[in-house]
N, C-alpha and C positions, 0 to 999 in steps of 0.2 A: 349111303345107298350104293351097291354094288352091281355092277352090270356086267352082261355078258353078249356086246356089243362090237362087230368086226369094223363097220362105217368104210366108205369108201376106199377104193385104192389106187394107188397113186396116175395109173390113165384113164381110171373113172373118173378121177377129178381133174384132172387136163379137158377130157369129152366135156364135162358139165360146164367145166371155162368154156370152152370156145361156143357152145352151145346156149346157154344162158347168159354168158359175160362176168365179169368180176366183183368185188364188192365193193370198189370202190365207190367213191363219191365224185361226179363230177363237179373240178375244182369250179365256185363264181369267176365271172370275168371281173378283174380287178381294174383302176384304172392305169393306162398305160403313162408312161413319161412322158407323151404329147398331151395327153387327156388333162394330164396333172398342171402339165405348162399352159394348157387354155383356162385352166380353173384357176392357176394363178393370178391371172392378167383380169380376171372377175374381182380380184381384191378392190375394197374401196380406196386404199390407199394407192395402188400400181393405177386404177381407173382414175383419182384425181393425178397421177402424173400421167397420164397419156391425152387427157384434157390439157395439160400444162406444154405436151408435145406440139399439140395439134394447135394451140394459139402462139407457140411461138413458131411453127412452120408458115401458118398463116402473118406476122410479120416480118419474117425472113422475105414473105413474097413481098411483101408491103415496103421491104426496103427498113423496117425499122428494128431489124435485128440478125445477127451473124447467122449462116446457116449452120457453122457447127455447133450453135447451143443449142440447135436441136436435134444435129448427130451424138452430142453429146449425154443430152438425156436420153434420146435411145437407149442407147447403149448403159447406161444406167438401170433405166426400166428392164432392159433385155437380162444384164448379171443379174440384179438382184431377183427375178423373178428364177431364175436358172439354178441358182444358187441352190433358192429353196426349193423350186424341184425337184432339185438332185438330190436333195438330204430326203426330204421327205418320200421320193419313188427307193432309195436306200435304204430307206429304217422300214418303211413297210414289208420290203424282201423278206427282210431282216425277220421281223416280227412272223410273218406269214410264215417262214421258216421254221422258226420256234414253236406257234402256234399248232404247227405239222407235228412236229416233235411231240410236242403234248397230249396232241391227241391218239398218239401210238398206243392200240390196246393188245392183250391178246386173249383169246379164248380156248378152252379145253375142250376139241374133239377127237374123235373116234377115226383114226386114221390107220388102215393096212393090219386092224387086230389091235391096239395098242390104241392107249388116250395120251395125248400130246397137246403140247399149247404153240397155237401157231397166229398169226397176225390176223389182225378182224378181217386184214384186205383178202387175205390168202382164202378166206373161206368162199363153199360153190356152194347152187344147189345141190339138196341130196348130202350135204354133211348131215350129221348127229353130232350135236356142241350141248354139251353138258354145262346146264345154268345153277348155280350157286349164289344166293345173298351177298350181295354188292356185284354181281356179274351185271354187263350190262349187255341186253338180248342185239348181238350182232346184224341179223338180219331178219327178215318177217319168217315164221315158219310153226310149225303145229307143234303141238307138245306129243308127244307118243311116247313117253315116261315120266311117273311120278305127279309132282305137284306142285306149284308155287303161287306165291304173292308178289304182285308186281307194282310197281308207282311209272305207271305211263303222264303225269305230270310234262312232261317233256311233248307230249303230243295233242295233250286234252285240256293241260293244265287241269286239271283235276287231282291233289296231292293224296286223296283217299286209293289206298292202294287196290286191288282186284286179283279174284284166284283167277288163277291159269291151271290146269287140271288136264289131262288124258282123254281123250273120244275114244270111246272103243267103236263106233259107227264110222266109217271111212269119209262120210260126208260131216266136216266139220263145220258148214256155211256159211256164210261171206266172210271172205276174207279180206274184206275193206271196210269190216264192221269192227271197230276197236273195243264194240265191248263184247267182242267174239271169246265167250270164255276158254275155247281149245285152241287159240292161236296167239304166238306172242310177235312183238315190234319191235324192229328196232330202235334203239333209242330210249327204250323203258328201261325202268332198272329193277333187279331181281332184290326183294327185300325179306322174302322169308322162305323156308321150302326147299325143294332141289329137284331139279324136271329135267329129263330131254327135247330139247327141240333138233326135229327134221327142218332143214332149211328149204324151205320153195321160190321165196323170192329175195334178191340181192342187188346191192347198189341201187341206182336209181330208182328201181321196178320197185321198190319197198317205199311204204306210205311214209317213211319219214325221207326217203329220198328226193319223192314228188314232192313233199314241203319244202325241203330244202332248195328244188331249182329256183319254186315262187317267192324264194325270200331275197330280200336284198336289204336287210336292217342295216343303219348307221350308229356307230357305237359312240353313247354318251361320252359328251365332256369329261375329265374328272374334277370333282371338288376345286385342287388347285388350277387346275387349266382353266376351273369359271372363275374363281378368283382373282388370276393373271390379267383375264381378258377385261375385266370390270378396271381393273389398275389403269390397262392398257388404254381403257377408252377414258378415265379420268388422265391420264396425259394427254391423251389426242384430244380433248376439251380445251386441257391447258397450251396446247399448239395451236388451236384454232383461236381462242382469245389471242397469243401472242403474235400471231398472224396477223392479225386482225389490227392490234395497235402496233406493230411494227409495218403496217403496212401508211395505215395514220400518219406513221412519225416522218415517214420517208415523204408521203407525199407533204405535210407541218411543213417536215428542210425547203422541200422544193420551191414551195410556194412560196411561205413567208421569210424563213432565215437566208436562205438564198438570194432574196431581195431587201433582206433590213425593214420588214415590212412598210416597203413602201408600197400605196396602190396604186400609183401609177405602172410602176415597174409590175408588181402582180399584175395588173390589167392587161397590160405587155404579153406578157408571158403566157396568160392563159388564152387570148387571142390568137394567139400561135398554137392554135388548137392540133396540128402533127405535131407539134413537140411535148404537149401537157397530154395528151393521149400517150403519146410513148412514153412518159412516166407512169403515168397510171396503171397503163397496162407492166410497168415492170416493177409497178410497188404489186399486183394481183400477184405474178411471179415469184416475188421474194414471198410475197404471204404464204403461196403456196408450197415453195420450198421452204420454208419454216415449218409448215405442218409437217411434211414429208420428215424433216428432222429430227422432231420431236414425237415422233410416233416410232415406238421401238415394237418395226414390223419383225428384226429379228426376234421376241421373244418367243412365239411360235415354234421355229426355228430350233430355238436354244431351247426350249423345254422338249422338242423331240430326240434334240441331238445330245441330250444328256441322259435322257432314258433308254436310248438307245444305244450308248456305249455301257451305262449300268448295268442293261438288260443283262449286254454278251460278259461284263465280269461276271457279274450273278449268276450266270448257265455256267459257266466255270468253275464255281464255285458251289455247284449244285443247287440251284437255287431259280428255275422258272416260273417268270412273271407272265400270269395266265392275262392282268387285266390292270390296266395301268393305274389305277386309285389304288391299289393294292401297295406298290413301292412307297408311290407317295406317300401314303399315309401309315407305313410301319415306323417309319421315321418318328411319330409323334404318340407312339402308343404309350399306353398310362400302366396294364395290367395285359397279362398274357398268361392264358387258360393255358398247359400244356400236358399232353398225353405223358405219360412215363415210357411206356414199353416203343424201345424201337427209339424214340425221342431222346430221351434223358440216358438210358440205355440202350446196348448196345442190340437187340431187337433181334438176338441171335439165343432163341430160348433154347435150354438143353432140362430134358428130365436127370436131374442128381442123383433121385432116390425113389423106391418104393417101399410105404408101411404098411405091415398088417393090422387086423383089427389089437391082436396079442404086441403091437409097438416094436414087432419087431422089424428090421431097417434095412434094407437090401440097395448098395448104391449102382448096382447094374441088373441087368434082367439075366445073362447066365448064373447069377451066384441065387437065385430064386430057384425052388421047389417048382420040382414041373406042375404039379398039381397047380400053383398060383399060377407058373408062367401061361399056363391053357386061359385060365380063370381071365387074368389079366388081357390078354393076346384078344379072348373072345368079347370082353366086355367092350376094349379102346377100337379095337379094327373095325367092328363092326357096330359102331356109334360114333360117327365120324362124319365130316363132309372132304374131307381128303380119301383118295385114293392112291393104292399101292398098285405100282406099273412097273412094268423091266423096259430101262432105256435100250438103245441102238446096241450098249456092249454087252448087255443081258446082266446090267445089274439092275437092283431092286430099290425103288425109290418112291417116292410119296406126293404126288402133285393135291392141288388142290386145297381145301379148308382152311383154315387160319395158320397163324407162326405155333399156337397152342396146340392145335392137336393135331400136327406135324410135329410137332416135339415128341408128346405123348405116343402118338404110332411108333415113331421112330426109336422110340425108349422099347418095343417090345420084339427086338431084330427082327426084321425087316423076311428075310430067310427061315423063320422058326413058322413051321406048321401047327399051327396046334392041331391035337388028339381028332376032336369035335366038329361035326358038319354042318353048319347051320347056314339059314337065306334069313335075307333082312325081311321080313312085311311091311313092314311100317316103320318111319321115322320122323319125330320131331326136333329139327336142328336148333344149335341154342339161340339164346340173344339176350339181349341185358336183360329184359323182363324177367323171364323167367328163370335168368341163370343154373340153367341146365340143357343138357339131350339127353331124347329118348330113343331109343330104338327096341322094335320087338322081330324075335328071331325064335325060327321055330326049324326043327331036323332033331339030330340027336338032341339037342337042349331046347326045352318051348321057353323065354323068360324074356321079360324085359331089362334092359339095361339099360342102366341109370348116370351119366356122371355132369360134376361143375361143383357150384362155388358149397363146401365144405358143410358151412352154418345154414344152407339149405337142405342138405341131403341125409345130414347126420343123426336132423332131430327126429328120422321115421324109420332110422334101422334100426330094428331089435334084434338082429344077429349080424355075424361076423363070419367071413369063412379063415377056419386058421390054416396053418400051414399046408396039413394034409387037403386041403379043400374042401373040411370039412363043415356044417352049418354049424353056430352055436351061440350060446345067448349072448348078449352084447351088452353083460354085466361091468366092464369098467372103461366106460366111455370118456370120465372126466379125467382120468387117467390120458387118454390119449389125444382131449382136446388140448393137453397143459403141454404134450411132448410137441403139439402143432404150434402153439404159441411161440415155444422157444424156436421153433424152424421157422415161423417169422419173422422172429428180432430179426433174424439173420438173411434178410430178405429174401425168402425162400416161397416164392408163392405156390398154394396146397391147392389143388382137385381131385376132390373122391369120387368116388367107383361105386359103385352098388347094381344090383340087381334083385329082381321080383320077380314070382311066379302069377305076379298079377297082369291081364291082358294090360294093353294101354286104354286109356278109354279118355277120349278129347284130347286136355293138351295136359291135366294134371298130372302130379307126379302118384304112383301107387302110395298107398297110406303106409302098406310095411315095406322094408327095402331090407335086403344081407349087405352088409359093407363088406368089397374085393377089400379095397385098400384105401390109401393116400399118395397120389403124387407130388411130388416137389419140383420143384421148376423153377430154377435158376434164371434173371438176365443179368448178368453183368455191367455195371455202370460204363459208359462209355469216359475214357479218360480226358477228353475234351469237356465233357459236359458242368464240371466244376470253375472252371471258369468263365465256359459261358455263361452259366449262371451268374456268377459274380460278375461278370461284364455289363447285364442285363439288370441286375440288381445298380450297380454303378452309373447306368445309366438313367435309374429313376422310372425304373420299370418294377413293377410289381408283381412276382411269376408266381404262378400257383400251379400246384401239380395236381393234376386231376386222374383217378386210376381207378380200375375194377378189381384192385388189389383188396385183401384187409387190413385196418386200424395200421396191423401188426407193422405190416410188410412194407406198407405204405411209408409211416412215419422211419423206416431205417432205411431205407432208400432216400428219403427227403433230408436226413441228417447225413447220409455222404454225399448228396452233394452240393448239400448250403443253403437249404430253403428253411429251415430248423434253427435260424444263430440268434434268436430272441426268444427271451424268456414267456413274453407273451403269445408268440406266433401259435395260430391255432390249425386243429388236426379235426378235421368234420368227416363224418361218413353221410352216407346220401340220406340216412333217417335222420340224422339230426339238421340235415340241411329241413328235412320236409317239415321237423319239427316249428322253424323258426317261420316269422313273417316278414315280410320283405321289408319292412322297417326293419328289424331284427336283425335282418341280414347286412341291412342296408348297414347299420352301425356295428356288426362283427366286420363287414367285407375287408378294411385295410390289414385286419390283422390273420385272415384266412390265407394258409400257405399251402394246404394241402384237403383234397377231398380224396375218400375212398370208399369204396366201395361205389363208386357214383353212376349213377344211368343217364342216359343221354340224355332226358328232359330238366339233366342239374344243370349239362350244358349251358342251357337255351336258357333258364332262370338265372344263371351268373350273368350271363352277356348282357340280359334281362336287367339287372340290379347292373351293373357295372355301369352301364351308359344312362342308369338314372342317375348318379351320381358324378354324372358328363365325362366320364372317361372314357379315353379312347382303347377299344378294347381287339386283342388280338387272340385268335382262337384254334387250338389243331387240332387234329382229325383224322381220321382213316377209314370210318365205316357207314354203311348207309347212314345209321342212327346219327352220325354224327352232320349231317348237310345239313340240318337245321342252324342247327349253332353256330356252322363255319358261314350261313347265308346272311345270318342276321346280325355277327361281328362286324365292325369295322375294317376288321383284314382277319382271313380268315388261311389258315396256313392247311392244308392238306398234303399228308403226304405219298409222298412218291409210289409207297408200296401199297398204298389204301386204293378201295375201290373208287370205279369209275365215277360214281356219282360224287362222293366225295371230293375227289380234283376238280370235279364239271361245279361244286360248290363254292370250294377255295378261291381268291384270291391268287394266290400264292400254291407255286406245289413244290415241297421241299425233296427233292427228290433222291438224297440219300439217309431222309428220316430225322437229321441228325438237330438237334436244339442249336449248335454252334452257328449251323445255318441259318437260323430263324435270327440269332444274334446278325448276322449278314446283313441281312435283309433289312434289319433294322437300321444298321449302319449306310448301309447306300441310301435307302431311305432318305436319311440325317444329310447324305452326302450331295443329293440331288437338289434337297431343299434347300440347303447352304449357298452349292453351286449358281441357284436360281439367281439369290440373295445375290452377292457378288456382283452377277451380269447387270442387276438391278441399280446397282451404288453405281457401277459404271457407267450404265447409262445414261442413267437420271442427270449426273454429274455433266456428262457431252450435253444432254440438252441445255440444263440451265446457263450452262456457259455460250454455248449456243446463240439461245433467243436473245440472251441482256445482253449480248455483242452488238447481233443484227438491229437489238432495238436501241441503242446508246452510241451504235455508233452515226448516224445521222444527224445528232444532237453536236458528238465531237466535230462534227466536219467532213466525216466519212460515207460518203454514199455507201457503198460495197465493202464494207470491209474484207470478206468472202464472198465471191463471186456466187452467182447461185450454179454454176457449174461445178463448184466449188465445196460448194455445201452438201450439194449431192454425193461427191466421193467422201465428204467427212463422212454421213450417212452410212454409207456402203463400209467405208474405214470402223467407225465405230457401233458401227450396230450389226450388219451379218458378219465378218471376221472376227466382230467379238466374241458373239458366238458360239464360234468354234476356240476361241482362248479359253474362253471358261467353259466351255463345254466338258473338256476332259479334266479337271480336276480330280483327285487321288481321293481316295477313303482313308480318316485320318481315326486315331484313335480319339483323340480330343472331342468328336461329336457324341461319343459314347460317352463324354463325363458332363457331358450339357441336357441342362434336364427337358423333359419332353416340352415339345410347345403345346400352348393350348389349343383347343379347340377352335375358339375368339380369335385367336392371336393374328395381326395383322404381318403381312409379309412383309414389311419395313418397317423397322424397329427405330427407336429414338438415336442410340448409334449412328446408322446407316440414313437417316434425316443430315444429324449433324457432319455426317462426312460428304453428302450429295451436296448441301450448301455450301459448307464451308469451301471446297474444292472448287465447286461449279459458281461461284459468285470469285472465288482468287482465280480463276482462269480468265472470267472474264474482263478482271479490275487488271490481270498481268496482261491481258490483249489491250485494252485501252491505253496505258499505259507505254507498252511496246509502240503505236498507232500514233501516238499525239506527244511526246517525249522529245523533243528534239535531240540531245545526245543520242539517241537511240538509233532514229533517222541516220544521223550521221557514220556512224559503223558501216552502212553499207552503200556499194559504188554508185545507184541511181535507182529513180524511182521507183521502177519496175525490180531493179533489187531487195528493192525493201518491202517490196506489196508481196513480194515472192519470198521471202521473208519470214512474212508475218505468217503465211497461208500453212509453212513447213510449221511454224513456234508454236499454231494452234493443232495442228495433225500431232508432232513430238509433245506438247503440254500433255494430251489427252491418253498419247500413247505410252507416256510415263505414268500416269493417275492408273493406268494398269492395274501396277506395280501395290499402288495404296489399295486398292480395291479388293485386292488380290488376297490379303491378308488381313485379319482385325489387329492384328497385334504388331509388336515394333520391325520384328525379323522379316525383312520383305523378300528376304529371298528363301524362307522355311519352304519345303519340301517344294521349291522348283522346278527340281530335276524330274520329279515325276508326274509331270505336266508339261510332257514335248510338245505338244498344239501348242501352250503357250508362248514358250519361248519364240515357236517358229513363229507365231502369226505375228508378235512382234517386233520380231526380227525382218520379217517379212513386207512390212507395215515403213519403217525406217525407209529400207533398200529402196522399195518401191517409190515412196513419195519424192526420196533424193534424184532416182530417173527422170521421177517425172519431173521435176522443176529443169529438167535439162531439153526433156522430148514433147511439153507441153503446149510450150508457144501460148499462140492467142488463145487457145481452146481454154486453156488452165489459167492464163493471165500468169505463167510463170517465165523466168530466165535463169541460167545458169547462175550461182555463185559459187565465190572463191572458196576456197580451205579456210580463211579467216572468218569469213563469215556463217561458215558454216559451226565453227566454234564456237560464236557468237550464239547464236538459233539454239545449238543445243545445251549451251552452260544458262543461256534464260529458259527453257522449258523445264530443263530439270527441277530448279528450284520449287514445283508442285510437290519434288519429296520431303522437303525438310515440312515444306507449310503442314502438311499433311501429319507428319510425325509427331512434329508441336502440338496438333490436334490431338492427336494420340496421346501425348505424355501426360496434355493437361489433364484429359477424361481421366486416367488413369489416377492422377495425383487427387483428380474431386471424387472419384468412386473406384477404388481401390479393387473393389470386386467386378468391376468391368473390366480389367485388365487379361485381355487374351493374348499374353505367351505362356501358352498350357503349353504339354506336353503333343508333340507336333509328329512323334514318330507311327509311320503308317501300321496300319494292321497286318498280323505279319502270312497271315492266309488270304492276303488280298491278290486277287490276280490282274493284270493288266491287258 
């Protein structure tokens, strides 16, 4: 459609700003870093330690207990709650930020004489913004050109889409009536047609603005965050049992082994009701900090603070995470639907060549016959949803319509007037359906003009214009379908040209058509795309290339770049998809590597079949037609350069097109889920070693092994610092050779069982041990040496099981160095607890020790590496294919 439209100029549109206001969106109030610290102290767990404050403040008055052990858990409660405020008001920023980014659109209006694309913000009333199929309608305003189909979905939820159509009457009527046929919304999206909208109302003032202030949605869990949380609370079960008989045991010692059960002495003792009271009340205490232990509040934490460093490599790597199930779960994908053009290739289409109907070949438009260059010139320019504009330096350039017929215009220089004066009347723009446009133009030439997919257009031309431009019969057709086949081998994708002296009449094509020509249209493989492919392949992914190509063009694009390397892998076009039944399908699908010719309801029928077959399915996209399929995948990849609605679909927007990325995505993916893993073997290990201390040690003789002031900074030691240790773990290539997890699959694997026992039961047998040992004892100068001691042996045991945690396989120091959090935190973790056994005092139940004994502390905690390794060696020697020293070198597009 072509217009002859001046639109605003540049202090009309300043006047209209100041006057009406902006288009922006007023941002929701988010909550602040105080808001967040009050929500924090709401947790059930910080809520049972502040219960735990407030009974020991109340025996502090009582005389039965120090006041620093309740400055002490302050100050506990205060970090850890701090901690994770601060991560979590950070990754939000974070997020919010990006989320901003993502939402950056722009729109084509009418500025100063000239069509221009400028920022949705930047638009006033009184523009004229020219809407296009996949455009998404900027702000509220009337159509006063042309015609469209819109999916307001987004406002009505209603997905049946509605014309939007021209008033020629000035009163177009409510315009707070959505199903106001002469007025569009912001928010809807443009799905077929091509209109102008006059803007009247912006930002706020717009119906989808006022919905926006009234909403305050909270955004779903994802899959793994509910599954985390389900773990989380099957440990805090298993804290509250162990609480519970560690609480038993302690009060067992007091009463009876304490006395040798005798009942006189028990009788004794419990009559001295302030003193059986103040046990009691400090086996509740230790119960309580038992829970508090064994409840790993860091994972929370850690699943935001490793999405949130993934997030920022991933934007680096071109790759934003619109919605956090999205990362998660690329990681685990089974089969992955992907676009060609743009995707697989380089999405930089260029017209090669033009043929006549006589096969004769022209690979530029100067070395063409004026007579065709008019014919051509008039048939592409003016059957087009792109328009030709002079930028700022007064050259000639092509905004708008797709990468295709921006190639195509582009093929007919830009600067070549043709002979002939013709106005558009009418046009139907294409889409998969019908694969084709029409447009009818009438002046010096009355004709409709016809072009798109080849094997549609061909079968109704009985004439040809040859060189001279002149009509004639279209006697050797087969002739120049066999010269189109060989320009597909060569992946050359073909759109013909035609035109008719037939009116247009509905949306069919006229029955006779004159064939102009044939286009060629080159995209070039992108040179990365060959091994991503095979990376993706490697990784137990299943890629199928889905395209609006032909058979031809299709399958020789899929043999360079490796989706073709089995004899059996099959080649479907969208009839023989329609041909098959979904059992059918169901039993071709592992061996389907390529569909062509496909429409976007093959989409949504793969995704369809794929996840009846429980796989996890990943899906990309760029076009309206395509939000289905990318809604109803499992992860749904949209890209960067596709319309609005498409991203507003995705998961995932890949935002320089590129398939390598979608490889990425996969990979952090893998990387995050790994990460989790880890935090989890670490954890689990601190608790078990943990509770069977607190509860065995009353038995050996030990009240306290661990002070509960004590316990508390293990907590804090072992569960938010860890956090942050494994939090940044690196993207390895090694997850890409490990095949997808299931669907089923449980987040702790028999492995990671055997390595939480095995470690968390020898921690605990080496605290015992260390505790009730007499040579052991003896190593250091006095009591309070040795209880100071133990306190460092179980902080360093735990802070070395790191190390085993850290890695499956035997190298515990594989790609350390690119994992500075970790090194630090435990580096950090050392330093720290050595001050403290100096700056502690009563609060910690610590005292200085010597140099000797400090060699002591740390040649007995290390020993958790060998036990550990042994673990390892055995697993390996009984199942030889659980052995992980894979290959460990990082990915080499990985950013940091």
């Amino acid at each position: 459609m072509k217009y002859d439209i001046v639109g605003l100029k540049d202090e009309e549109v300043e006047k209209s700003r100041a006057e009406h206001g902006s288009n922006e969106l007023t941002l929701q109030d988010s909550e602040t870093f105080w808001e967040k610290l009050i929500g924090n102290f709401k947790d059930p767990i910080i809520m049972i330690l502040v219960v735990a404050l407030l009974i020991n403040v109340a025996l502090a008055f009582a005389g039965f207990a120090e006041w620093y052990e309740g400055v002490a858990i302050a100050t506990a409660v205060l970090l850890a709650t701090m901690v994770a405020t601060f991560s979590e008001h950070k990754n939000e920023a974070s997020f919010q930020k990006l989320q901003e980014e993502a939402s950056e659109i722009t729109n084509k209006v009418f500025r100063n004489g000239q069509l221009v694309e400028i920022a949705v913000h930047d638009i006033v009333v009184g523009d004229k913004v020219v809407l296009q199929p996949g455009d998404k309608v900027p702000a509220d305003g009337r159509i006063v050109q042309g015609e469209m189909k819109v999916n307001q979905a987004s406002l009505t939820g209603e997905s049946e889409d509605v014309i939007k159509r021209r008033a020629f009457d000035v009163q177009v009527g409510d315009r707070n009536d959505l199903n106001n046929q002469f007025f569009a919304f912001r928010g809807t999206v443009v799905t077929d047609g091509e209109a102008i909208v006059e803007i009247e109302q912006v930002g706020d003032k717009t119906i989808y603005g006022r919905l926006a202030s009234e909403l305050n949605g909270e955004e779903r869990d994802s899959p793994l965050k509910v599954k985390l949380s389900a773990l989380a609370e099957g440990i805090s079960k298993f804290g509250y049992i162990g609480g519970s008989f560690i609480a038993l045991s302690f009060i067992f010692k007091k009463v009876f082994l304490d006395h040798s059960f005798d009942m006189v002495q028990i009788a004794a003792y419990v009559s001295n009701w302030q003193g059986f009271l103040n046990d009691i009340v400090t086996a509740l205490i230790l119960a309580i900090i038992i829970v508090v232990v064994a409840v790993p509040e860091g994972l929370p934490m850690m699943i935001a603070l490793v999405l949130s460093l993934n997030m920022r490599k991933l934007l680096n790597a071109k790759v934003l995470v619109r919605k956090m199930i999205g990362i998660e779960t690329a990681g685990s994908l089974n089969i992955l639907f992907t676009d060609k053009t743009g995707t697989l290739t380089k999405g930089q289409l260029e017209t090669v060549l033009f043929m006549n109907g006589d096969r004769q070949s022209f690979p530029s438009y100067k070395g063409m016959p004026k007579e065709l260059q008019d014919l051509l010139a008039l048939s592409v320019r003016n059957n087009s949803s792109c328009v030709i504009t002079t930028d700022g330096q007064g050259q000639r350039k092509c905004i708008g319509g797709n990468a295709t017929e921006r190639a195509i215009v582009a093929f007919t220089d830009l600067n070549y007037e043709p002979s002939w004066n013709v106005a558009v009347e009418k046009n139907i723009p294409f889409n998969s359906k019908r694969k084709f446009s029409m447009s009818q133009v009438q002046g010096d030439l009355n004709l409709t003009l016809v072009k798109g997919a080849p094997e549609t257009i061909l079968d109704r031309c009985r004439f040809y214009y040859d060189e001279k431009g002149q009509k004639k019969p279209f006697d050797n057709k087969k002739a120049l379908v066999q010269e189109m086949d060989t320009l597909a081998k060569r992946a050359i994708r073909l759109i013909a040209v035609a035109a008719s002296e037939e009116p247009i009449a509905g949306e069919d094509m006229p029955k006779e058509l004159t064939l102009v020509g044939v286009l060629g249209i080159r995209d070039d493989l992108r040179q990365e795309s060959v091994q991503a492919v095979r990376e993706a392949q490697d990784a137990g992914i299943q890629v199928v290339m889905i395209t609006g190509d032909r058979k031809e063009t299709a399958t020789a694009i899929a043999k360079e770049v490796g989706l073709l390397t089995q004899k059996d892998s099959l080649v479907l076009t969208s009839a023989d998809l329609q041909a098959l039944s979904d059992k059918e399908l169901q039993a071709l699908l592992p061996r389907l590597r390529v569909v062509a010719r496909a429409l976007p309801t093959d989409k949504s029928r793969l995704v369809q079949i794929a996840q009846s077959l429980n796989m996890v399915v990943g899906m990309t996209g760029d076009g309206v037609n395509d939000a289905p399929a990318l809604s109803k995948a499992d992860v749904g990849f949209a890209m960067g350069s596709g319309t609005e609605v498409a991203k507003e679909s995705g998961d995932i927007v890949i935002l320089d097109d590129n398939f390598s990325s979608i490889t990425k995505a996969v990979l952090y993916g893998r990387t995050i889920f790994n990460s989790i893993r880890k935090f989890l073997v670490f954890q689990l290990t601190v608790n078990v070693a943990a509770i069977t201390v607190a509860f065995l040690g009353p038995f050996f003789g030990v009240d306290l092994p661990l002070t509960m002031i004590q316990l508390l900074w293990v907590n804090l030691v072992m569960d938010t610092l860890a956090a942050l240790a494994f939090g940044g773990e690196p993207a390895l290539r090694q997850y890409m050779q490990e095949r997808p997890k299931r669907r089923d699959e449980s987040i702790i694997n028999t492995d990671m069982w055997s390595s939480i026992l095995t470690n968390g039961l020898s921690i605990a047998a080496m605290s015992i041990v260390f505790l009730k040992y007499p040579p052991v004892q003896g190593l250091f100068t006095s009591e309070a040496a040795f209880l100071t001691g133990f306190f460092a042996f179980f902080i360093f045991l735990n802070n070395f099981n790191k190390f085993n945690a850290r890695v499956e396989g035997l190298n515990l120091f594989s790609h350390i160095g690119k994992n500075t959090g970790f090194i630090n935190v435990v580096l950090l973790i050392f330093v720290v607890q050595i001050v403290f056994t100096y700056i502690g005092g009563d609060v910690l139940r610590t005292v200085g020790l010597t140099f000797t004994e400090w060699i002591y502390v740390l040649a007995f905690s290390a020993i958790i590496i060998p036990i550990d390794l042994a673990r390892k060696a055995v697993r390996n020697m009984m199942s030889p294919s659980e052995d992980k020293s894979y290959n460990t070198s990082e990915l080499s597009t990985q950013t940091e």
